[in-house]
N, C-alpha and C positions, 0 to 999 in steps of 0.2 A: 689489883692483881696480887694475891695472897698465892707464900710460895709455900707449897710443903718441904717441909725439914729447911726453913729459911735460914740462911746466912745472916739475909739482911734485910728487915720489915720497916717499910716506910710508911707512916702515915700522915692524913691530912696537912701534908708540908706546904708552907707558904711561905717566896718570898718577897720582896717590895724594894727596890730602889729609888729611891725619895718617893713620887706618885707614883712609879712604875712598877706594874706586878709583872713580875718576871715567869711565875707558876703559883696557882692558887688551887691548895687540899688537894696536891697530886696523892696516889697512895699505887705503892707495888713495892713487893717481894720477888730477893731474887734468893732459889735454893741450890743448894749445894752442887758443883759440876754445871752447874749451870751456864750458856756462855753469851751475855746479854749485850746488843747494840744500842747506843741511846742516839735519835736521829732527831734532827729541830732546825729551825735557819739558826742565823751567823744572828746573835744578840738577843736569843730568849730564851737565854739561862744555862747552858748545856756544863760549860765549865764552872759556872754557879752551882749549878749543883752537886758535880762532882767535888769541888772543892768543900762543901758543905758534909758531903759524904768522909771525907777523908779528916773533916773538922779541923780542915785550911781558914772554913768561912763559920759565918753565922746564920738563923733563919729565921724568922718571925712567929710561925707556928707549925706544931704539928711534933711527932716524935721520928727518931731513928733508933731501931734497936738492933745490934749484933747479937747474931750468936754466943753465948760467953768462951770465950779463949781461942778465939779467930784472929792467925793473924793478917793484916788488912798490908797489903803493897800499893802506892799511887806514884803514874807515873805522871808529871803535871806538863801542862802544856809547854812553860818557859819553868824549868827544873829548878833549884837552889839548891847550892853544894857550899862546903866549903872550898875555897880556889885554891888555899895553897894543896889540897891534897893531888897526888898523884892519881891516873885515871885509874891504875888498878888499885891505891888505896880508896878512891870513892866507891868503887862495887861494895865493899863491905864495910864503909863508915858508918852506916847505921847496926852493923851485930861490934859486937865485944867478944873479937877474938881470943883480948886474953882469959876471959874467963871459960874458953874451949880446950878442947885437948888438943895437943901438935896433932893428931893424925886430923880431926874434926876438921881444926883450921884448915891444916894444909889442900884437906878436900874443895874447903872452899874459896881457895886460893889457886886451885885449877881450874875450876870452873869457870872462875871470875874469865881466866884468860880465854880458855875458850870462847867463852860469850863475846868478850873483848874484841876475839879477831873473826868472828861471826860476825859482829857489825863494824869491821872495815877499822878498828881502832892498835892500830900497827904499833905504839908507841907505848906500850903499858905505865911508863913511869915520868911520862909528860904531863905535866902541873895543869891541871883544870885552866887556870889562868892563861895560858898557851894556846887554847883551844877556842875553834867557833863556836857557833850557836848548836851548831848541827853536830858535831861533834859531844860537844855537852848533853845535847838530849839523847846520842846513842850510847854515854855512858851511864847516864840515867836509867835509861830502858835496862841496861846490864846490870845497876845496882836491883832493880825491883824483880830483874827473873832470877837471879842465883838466889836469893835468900826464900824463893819459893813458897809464898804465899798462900792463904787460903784462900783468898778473896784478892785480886788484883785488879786496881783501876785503870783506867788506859785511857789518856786524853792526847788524840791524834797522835798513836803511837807510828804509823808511815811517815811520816814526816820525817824529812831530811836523812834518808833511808833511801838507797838506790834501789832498782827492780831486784836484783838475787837478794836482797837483804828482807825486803818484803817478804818474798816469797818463803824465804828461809823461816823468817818469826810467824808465818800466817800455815806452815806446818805445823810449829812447831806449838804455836797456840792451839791448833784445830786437835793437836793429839792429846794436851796437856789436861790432866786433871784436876786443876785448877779452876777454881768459880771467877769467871770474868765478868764486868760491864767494861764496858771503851767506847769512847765516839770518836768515829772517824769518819772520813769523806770519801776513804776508798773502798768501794761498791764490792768488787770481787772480796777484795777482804775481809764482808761483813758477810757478804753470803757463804763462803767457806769457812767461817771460823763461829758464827752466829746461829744459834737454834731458834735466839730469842732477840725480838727487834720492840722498842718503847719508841714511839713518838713524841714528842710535845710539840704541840698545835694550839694556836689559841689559850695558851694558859691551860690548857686539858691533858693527860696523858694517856694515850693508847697503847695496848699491846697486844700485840700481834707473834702464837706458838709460832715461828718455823724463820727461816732465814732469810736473808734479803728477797732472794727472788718472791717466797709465797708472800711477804709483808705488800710489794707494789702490788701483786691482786688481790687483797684483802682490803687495802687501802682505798682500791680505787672502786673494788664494792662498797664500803663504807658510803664513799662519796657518791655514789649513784644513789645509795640508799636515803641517803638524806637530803641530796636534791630532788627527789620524787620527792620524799616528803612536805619540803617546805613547798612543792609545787603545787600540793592535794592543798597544804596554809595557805597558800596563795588563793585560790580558789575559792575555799572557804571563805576566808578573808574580807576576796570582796560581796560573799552573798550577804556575810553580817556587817562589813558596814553598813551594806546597802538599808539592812535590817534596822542598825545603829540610826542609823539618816532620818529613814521614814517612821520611825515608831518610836518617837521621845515619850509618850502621853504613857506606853506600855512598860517604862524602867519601873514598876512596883517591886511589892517586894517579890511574887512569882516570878519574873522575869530577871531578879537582881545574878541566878546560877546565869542565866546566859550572855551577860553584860561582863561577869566574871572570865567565864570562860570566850568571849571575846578578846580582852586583850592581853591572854595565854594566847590566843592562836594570832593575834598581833606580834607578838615576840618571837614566834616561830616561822612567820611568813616573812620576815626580817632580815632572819638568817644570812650571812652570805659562804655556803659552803661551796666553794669552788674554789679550782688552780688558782694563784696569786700570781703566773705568767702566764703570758701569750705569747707566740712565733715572733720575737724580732727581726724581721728584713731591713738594714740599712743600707742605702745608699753608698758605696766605694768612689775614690778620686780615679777616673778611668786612670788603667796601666796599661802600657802598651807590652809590645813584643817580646823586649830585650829586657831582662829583671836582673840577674844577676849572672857571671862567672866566676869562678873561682879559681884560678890558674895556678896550678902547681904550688899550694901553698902550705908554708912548711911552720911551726911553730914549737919552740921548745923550750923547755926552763930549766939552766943549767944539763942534768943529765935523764933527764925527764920529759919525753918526745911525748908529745900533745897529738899534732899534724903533720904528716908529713908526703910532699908532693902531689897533695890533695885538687884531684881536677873534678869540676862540675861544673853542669850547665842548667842553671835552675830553669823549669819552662812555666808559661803565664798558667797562673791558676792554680798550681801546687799548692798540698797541703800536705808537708814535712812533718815527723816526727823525729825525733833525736834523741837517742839513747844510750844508754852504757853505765858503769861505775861511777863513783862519786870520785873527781878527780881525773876524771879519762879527755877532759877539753872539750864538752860540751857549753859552759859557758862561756870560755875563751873563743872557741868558734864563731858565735855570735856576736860576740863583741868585737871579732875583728871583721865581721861582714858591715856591723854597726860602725865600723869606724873609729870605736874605743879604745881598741888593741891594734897594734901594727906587728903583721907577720912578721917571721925573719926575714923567709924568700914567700917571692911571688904576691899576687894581687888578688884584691877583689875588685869586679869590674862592675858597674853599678848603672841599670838604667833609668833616663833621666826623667821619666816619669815616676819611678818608684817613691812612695812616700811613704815610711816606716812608723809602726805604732811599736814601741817597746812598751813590755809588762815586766820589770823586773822582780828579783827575787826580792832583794832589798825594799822595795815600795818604792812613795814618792814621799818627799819629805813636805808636811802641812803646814800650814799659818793653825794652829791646834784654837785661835781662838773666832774661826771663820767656820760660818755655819755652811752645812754640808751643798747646802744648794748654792751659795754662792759660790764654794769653791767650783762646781761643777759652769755655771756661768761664766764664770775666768775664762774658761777653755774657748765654749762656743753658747749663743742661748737658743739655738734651734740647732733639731739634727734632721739632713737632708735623707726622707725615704724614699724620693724620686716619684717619678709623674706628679710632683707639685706637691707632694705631699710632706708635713715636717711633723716632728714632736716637738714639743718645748724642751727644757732641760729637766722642768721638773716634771713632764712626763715620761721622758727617758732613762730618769732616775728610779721611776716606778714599775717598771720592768725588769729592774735589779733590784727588788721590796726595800727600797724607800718610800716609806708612805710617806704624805705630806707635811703628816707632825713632825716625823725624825727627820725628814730636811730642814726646817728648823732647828735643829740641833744642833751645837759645836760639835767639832770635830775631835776635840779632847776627851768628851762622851762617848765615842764607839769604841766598839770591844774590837779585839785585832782583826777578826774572820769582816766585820764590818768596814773596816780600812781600808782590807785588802778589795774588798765589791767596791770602795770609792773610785780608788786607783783604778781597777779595770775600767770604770764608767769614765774617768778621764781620759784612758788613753783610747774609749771605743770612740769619745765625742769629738775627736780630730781628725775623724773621719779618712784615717791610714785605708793604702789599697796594697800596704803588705803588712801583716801584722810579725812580730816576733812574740813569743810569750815564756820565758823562763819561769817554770813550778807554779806554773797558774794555777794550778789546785791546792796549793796551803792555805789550810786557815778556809777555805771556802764552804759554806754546807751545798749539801746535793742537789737543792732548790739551783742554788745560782748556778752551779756548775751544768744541770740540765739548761736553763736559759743561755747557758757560754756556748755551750756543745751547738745548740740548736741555731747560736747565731755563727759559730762558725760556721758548719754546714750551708747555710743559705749567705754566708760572704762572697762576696764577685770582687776576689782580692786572692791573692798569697799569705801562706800559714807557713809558721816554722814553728813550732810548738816544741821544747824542754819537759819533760814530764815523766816522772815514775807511776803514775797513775792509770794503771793497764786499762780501765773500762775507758777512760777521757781518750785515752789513745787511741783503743778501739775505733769509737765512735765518730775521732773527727778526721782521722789523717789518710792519705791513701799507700802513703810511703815510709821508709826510716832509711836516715845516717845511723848505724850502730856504731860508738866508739867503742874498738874492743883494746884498746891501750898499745902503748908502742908506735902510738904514730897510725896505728891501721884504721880507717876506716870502711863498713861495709854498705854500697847501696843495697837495700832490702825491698823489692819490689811488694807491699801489704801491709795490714795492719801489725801490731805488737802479738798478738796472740797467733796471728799466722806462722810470723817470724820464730817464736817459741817452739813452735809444731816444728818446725824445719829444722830450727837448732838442736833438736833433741834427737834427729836422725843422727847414727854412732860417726857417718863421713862427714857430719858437718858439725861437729862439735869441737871446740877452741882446743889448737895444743900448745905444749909447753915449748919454745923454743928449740930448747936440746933435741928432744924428740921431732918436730914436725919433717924435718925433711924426710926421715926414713919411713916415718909414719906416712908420710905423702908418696913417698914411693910403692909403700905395700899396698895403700886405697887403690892406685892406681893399678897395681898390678894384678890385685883381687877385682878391680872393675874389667879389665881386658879379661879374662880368665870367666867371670860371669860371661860375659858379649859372647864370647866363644865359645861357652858351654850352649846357651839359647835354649835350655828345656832345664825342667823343675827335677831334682833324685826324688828319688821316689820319698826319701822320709819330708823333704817340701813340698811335695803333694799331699803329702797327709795333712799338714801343718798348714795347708792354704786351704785343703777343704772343710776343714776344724776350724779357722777364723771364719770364714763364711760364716757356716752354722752360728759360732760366737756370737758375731755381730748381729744375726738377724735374733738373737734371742735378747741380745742384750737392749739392742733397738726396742723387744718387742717391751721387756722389763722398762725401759724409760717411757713410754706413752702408758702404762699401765700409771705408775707416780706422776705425772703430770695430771693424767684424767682423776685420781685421788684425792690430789691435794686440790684441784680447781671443785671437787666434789662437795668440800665442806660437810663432811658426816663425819669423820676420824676425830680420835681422841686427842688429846694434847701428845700424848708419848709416842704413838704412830706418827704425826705428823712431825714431832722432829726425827725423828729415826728414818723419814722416807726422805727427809728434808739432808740429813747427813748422806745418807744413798745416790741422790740424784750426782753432786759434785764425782764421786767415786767411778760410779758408771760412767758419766762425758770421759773420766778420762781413760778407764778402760776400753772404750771405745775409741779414743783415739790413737792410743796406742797399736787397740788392731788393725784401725784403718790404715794408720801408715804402715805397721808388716803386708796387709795384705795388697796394700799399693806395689811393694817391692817386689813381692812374689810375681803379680799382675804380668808382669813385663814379659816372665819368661814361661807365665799360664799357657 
């Protein structure tokens, strides 16, 4: 993929880890403004490469050429700072302030803060040393956006980033004039912020003009396209061996072009171009009736209220989601339903069928010089799929892409996103009928995270899932705990993205302590005053027959870009421009729909 006015032209790059080729003579350009996703499983190569890019790494062959006088920003998966500095002297430890002018500096010395308390980093002059993991990577992220980049790398820049924080950086990227690549795992993110998506597959790299959503139907054209074809190999295949078989005595030398071209269509009937998973249904430990209560429970740390007087009654089959800030006692929560944490006041009631699978954030800590498939045998060496049927371990491992050879492999050998697939394969093979999951989605590629979604879903168990991950959310949960701090928490009857739609109506939007009570009084009294008006003024009849209109045009405008982009005739610059449009319009549209739901009532 050769980019005009390139930033950054790669060619035939190759790299090798002792026998293992990570990527061989990939080649793509990415040009100026450009905003590039790079998508691959968890251990073939992704942050290799980026590191290589940012010349963190090394590579075997091939070149890398910048534009001359581009400057390049990376933000790295596990960051390296100096510890003693303070977190607002790290935003700018890589410029030399002193050789700026006070007004210069000072500018960039507001900004820094800004960004600072944009990603939840309250403390500007708290020593790196002080600080988590997650913490250090948001001040990371804040060192590489103020010094404003012409080229900015992004390796799993979501991570350890609450929902507002995401959303916040996934604006602020989507508006920014900045030339991006980033790999991430979060789906919305790539599709709003992404014109341009690279795959690597089998050591190959694809790419695909337009944003998440147009890359899964191109992709999965791809993949039609090439399974027809090895299907026509196939075919062939067997007519010439059959030819191969019967007609030794004819290998002359007129016949040597078809003996040639024989095992050319050998190679390609071969092939195995298909999904790497299938639907996992496992078997659950029946659970009865009675799962959990939660009674009245209250949780606090010094002056800093977590829970409080928190009553629920979990019922069989739930599938929880848990959200809110970083900080707001979402892991505490879980921890004390686990038994970890002991509230101050009140109980959790526990029923005695229940049997808990935890995924923590932390992992699980390994024997590093035990091969991946033993560890997984520790656990259990069959998993029950019921009506009699089992996997072994190491075919259950093979449904989270452990092939055969890498289970053989220590465990000291996996890269972190591979770890973290061990960990979940341990705790799915104890066969829990509730699961718990805290940030199940770091470090994961989109591959496993589709086979988690798909085994949730088909689980005959209880979910309680931790996650900033709005698509993961989406997909699996029916419900949310919102922590919105202070102790409150909200039952939310639907998905994350529903919840969002509703939050964003102006009466249900969070207020400021000082304010809410009077604010609550005027909702109220502006809701009786609506009830008792019961008809539209006239200037909101204008304005409700004008969203009508709106919406049936803008309806008509989004099937108009779907049928386009599914079309495959548009140029490369069309289809990101329709590609940026599509996101715009959903939310134009939702915006009207909910004006004109409010109108509706008094239509």
């Amino acid at each position: 993929m050769a980019a005009v006015n390139p930033y950054l032209q790669v060619e035939g790059l190759t790299r090798r880890v002792g026998e293992r080729v990570l990527f061989r003579d990939i080649n793509f350009g990415i040009a100026e403004r450009q905003h590039v996703g790079l998508i691959a499983q968890n251990g073939t190569g992704k942050t290799t490469l980026l590191n290589i890019l940012a010349k963190e790494d090394s590579y075997d062959e091939g070149s890398i050429v910048y534009k001359n006088g581009i400057r390049v920003g990376y933000l790295e998966q596990n960051p390296h700072m100096p510890m003693h500095l303070t977190a607002l002297e790290a935003c700018y430890w890589t410029l030399n302030l002193d050789q700026m002018d006070e007004d210069e500096a000072q500018v960039y010395r507001v900004r820094a803060k800004q960004v600072l308390t944009k990603l939840n980093i309250t403390k500007p002059d708290q020593p790196l040393a002080q600080m988590s993991g997650g913490e250090l990577k948001r001040v990371s992220l804040a060192n590489v956006l103020i010094i404003e980049p012409d080229l900015l790398i992004l390796d799993e820049p979501t991570n350890h980033l609450d929902v507002q924080m995401i959303e916040w950086l996934e604006g602020y990227l989507s508006r920014s004039c900045m030339t991006l690549l980033m790999v991430t795992h979060d789906r919305y993110f790539l599709d709003r912020v992404c014109d341009t998506i690279l795959e690597m597959d089998d050591q190959t790299l694809y790419a695909y003009k337009g944003n998440y959503a147009y890359y899964l139907e191109q992709r999965q054209s791809r993949i039609d396209s090439t399974n027809a074809r090895i299907a026509r190999a196939n075919n062939l295949y067997r007519t010439e061996l059959d030819w191969m078989r019967r007609m030794p005595q004819a290998r002359g030398h007129k016949a040597r072009y078809r003996e040639e071209a024989f095992y050319e269509l050998e190679k390609v009937a071969k092939q195995r171009m298909e999904e790497k998973r299938m639907r996992l249904q496992v078997k659950s430990t029946y659970i009865g009736s009675k799962i959990f209560e939660a009674e009245y429970v209250s949780k606090a740390y010094g002056d800093k209220v977590l829970v409080k007087d928190f009553y629920y009654n979990f019922s069989r089959y739930e599938k929880m989601g848990i959200v809110g800030a970083n900080g707001a006692g979402k892991s505490t929560f879980v921890k004390m339903l686990l038994g970890e944490v002991k509230p101050d006041s009140g109980r959790f009631v526990i029923g005695e069928t229940v049997r808990f699978g935890y995924f923590s954030q932390q992992g699980t800590q390994h024997d590093e010089g035990m091969k991946v498939i033993d560890a997984v045998k520790k656990v259990a060496e069959y998993v029950d799929l019921g009506g009699g049927r089992k996997l072994s371990a190491m075919q259950f491992l093979q449904h989270f892409m452990f092939e055969p050879k890498q289970q053989q492999d220590y465990i000291y050998k996996l890269s972190g996103g591979e770890r973290r697939r061990l960990d979940l394969c341990l705790v799915l093979m104890q066969s829990p009928n509730f699961l718990v999951l805290d940030e199940p989605t770091n470090d994961l590629d989109i591959v496993t995270l589709q086979v988690l979604e798909e085994y949730l879903q088909d689980f005959q168990g209880c979910v309680i899932v931790i996650s900033h991950d709005r698509y993961f959310m989406d997909k699996v949960v029916d419900h949310l705990l919102v922590f919105q701090g202070d102790g409150v928490v909200k039952d939310f009857p639907g998905n994350y993205t529903q919840y969002r739609r509703w939050s964003a109506l102006p009466e249900n939007k969070p207020e400021t302590t000082a304010s809410q009570n009077k604010n609550t009084e005027n909702t109220r009294a502006a809701r009786t005053q609506q009830r008792e008006k019961k008809r539209l003024s006239f200037k909101e009849k204008r304005e409700f027959e004008q969203l009508d209109a709106d919406i049936q045009r803008l309806e008509a405008e989004k099937q108009q870009i779907v049928e386009a982009l599914s079309g495959g005739e548009l140029s490369a610059e069309r289809i990101t421009e329709l590609s940026k449009r599509l996101p715009q319009l959903e939310e134009e549209l939702d915006e009207k729909s909910m004006r004109w739901l409010e109108l509706s009532e008094f239509a």
